[in-house]
N, C-alpha and C positions, 0 to 999 in steps of 0.2 A: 483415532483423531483424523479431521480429514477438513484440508483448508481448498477452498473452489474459487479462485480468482476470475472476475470477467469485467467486460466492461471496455478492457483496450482496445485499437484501432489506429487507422491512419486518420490522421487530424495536421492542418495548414498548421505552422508558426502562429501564434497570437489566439490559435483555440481553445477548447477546453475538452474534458471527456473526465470523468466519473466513472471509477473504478471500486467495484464489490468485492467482497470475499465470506462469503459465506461458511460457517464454521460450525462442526459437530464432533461429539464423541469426549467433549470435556468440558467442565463449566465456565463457558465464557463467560460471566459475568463478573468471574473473580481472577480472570486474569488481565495484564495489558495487550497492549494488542499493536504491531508495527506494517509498517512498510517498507521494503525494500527493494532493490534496483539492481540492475546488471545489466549493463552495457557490454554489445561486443571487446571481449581483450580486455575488461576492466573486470576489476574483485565486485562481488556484489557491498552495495553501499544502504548501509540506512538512512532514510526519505524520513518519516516520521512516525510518532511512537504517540499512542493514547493511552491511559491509565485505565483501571477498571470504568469508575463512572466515569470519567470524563474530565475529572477536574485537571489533569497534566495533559498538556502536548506539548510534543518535543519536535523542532523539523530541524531538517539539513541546512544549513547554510544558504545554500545554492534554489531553495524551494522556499525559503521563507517569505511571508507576503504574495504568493503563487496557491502555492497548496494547502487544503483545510482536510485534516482529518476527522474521523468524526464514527463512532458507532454507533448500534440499537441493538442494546440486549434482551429488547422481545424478539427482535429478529434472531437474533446470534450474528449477528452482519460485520462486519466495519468497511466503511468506503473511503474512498482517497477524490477529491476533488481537483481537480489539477486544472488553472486556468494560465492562460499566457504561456502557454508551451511555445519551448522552443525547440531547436533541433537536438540540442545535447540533452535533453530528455527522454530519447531516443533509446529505450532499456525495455528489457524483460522484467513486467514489477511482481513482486510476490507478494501475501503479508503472511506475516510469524506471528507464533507466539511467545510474549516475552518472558523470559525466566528462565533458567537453565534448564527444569524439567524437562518443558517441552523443546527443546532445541534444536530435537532430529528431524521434526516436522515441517515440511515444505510444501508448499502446493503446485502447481504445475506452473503457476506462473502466468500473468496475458502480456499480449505485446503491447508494447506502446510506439508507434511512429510518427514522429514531425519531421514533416518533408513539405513541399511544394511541391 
């Protein structure tokens, strides 16, 4: 199993940036598929969570009306779209995979920074 996050960056307040994660080694088509977050000194948090086809998404609180999840399982993909960043968006995002199976699987992580 092997999950490959890209896409983060420094980006102003009120930007946007598009974050991938590209996934092998188990049939993404029949699993969900998330996002999550880690801020320095904070527990990592879940951002948003897609169902196999697409028909569920789930977001945080704090990202709702901001951020659009969203996958292609010809790719194997899932992206995170994130517009109107602000600074407390300011985390290490990962995505997982959902379900307890795979639960030990992490991937390296991209940064994400909102700064001026």
């Amino acid at each position: 199993v092997q999950l490959v996050e890209s896409g983060g960056g420094l980006v102003q307040p009120g930007g946007s940036l598009r974050l991938s994660c590209a996934a092998s080694g188990f049939t993404f088509g029949s699993v969900g598929m998330s996002w999550y977050r880690q801020a320095p000194g904070l527990e990592r948090e879940l951002v948003a969570y897609i169902s196999r086809f697409s028909s569920v998404r789930n977001y945080a609180e704090s990202v709702k009306g901001r951020f659009n999840i969203s996958r292609d399982n010809t790719k194997n993909t899932v992206y995170l779209q994130m517009n109107s960043l602000r600074p407390e968006d300011t985390a290490v995002y990962y995505c997982h995979i959902a379900g307890d199976y795979y639960s030990a699987y992490w991937g390296q992580g991209t940064q994400v920074t909102v700064s001026s």
